[in-house]
Structures are given as structure tokens and as C-alpha cells.
C-alpha positions as CSV (number, residue, x, y, z in Angstrom):
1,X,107.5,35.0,159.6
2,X,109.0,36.5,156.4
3,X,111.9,39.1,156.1
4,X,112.1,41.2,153.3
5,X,115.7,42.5,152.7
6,X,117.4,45.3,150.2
7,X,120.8,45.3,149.2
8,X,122.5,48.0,147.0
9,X,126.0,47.7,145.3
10,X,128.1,49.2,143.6
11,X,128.7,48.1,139.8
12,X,131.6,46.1,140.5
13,X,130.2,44.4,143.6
14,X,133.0,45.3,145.6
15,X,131.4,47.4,148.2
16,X,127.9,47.3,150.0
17,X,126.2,51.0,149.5
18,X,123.4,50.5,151.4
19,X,121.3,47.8,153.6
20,X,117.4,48.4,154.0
21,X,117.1,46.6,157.6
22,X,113.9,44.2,157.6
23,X,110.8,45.1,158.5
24,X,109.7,43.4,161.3
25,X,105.9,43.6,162.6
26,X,105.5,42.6,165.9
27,X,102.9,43.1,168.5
28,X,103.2,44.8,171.8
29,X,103.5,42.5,174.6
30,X,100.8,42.7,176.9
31,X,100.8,43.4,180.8
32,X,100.3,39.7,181.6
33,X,103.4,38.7,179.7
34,X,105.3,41.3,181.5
35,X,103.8,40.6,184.9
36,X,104.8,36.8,184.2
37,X,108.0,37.6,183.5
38,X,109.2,39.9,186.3
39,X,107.6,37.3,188.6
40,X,109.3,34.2,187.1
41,X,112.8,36.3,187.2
42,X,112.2,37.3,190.9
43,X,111.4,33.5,191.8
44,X,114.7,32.2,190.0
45,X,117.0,34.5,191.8
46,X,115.2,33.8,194.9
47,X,115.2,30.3,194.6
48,X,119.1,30.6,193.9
49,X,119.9,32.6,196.8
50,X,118.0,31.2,199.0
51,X,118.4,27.3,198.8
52,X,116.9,26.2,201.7
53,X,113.5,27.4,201.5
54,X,110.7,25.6,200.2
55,X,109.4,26.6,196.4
56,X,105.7,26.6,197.0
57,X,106.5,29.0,199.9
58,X,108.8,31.6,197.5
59,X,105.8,31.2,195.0
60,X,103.1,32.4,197.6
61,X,105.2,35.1,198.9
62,X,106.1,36.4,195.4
63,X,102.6,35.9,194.9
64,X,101.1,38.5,197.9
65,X,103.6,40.7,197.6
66,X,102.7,41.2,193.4
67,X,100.2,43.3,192.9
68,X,98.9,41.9,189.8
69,X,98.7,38.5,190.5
70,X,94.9,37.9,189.5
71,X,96.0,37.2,186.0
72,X,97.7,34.2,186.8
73,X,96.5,31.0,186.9
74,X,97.5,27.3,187.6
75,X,99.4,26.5,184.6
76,X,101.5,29.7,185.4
77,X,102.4,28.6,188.9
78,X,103.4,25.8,187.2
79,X,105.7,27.2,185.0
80,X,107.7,29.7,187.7
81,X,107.8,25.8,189.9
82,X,109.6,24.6,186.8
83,X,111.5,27.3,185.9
84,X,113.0,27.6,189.7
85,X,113.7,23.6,189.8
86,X,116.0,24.1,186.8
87,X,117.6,27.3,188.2
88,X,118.4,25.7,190.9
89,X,119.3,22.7,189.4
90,X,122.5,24.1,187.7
91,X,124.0,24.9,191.1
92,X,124.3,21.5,192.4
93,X,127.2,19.1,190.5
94,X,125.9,16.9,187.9
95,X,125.4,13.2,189.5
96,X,127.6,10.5,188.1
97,X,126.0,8.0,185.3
98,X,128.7,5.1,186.1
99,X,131.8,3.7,188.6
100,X,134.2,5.7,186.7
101,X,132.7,9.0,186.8
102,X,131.9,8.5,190.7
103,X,135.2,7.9,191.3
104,X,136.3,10.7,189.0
105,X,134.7,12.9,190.9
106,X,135.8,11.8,194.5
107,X,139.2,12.6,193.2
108,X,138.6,16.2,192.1
């Protein structure tokens, strides 16, 4: 990836007349990556909310309720199982490596 930038000064390099942003070429994202996405974000803040319930259960109800779920396959399932172990993995307090953190966190 390459950036091509224009800057324009004065004579005495005082003041910035003009900045030429980069040009950036970038592809469209395609439905997939969309359909991906709104699914993963769905399954984090239901996994989140909802604690209790099982994540292979969220997945297949996110996954009959979306209408374009054909496109996905099984390393996508894997990654919405990851990304909801780690959402809800920042809820819960982080677990002690030794006696003195144990016991610093009894205290609290």
C-alpha cells in the first residue's frame, strides 16, 4: 500500500497553503463481508447480554433468523464462537496468577 502526498508552502515555510489528501484505492466490500459482520456484531452483544445461554445456541438462532446465511461456512462459525468467547471474556474479573494477587483481590 503506497500514499502519495502533496504539500505546498509558502516561501518562507512558515505556513502550510495547501494539502493534496492521498489517494486511496480501495475496493468495495462485498455482501459476504457485510453479512459477516452484522452477524458477528449481533452475536457479541447477545452473548454479553445474555450470559447464561449457551453459544452454539445464540449462533443457530442468529443463524435462522439471517437471511443470508448460505454464504457462511464452518470457519465463519468459528470465528463469531471466538469472537463471542472474548466478548464475554472481558466481563468477568481477570483470575489471579499468584497468592498475592488472590488475596489482593479478596480485599477489594
Amino acid at each position: 500500500m503506497s500514499f502519495q502526498i502533496s504539500l505546498f508552502t509558502q516561501c518562507d515555510c512558515v505556513s502550510v497553503v495547501s494539502l493534496i489528501r492521498p489517494y486511496y484505492n480501495r475496493e468495495a466490500f462485498q455482501e459476504e463481508t457485510i453479512t459477516k459482520q452484522k452477524v458477528m456484531s449481533l452475536l457479541k452483544r447477545k452473548a454479553t447480554t445474555n450470559l447464561n445461554a449457551k453459544p452454539n445456541k445464540l449462533i443457530r438462532q442468529e443463524l435462522c433468523n439471517c437471511q443470508d446465511s448460505g454464504n457462511l461456512n464452518q470457519s465463519d462459525v468459528h470465528l463469531f464462537r471466538k469472537s463471542m468467547y472474548e466478548a464475554r471474556r472481558k466481563l468477568f474479573p481477570k483470575v489471579p496468577k499468584c497468592f498475592l494477587e488472590a488475596t489482593a483481590m479478596i480485599r477489594i
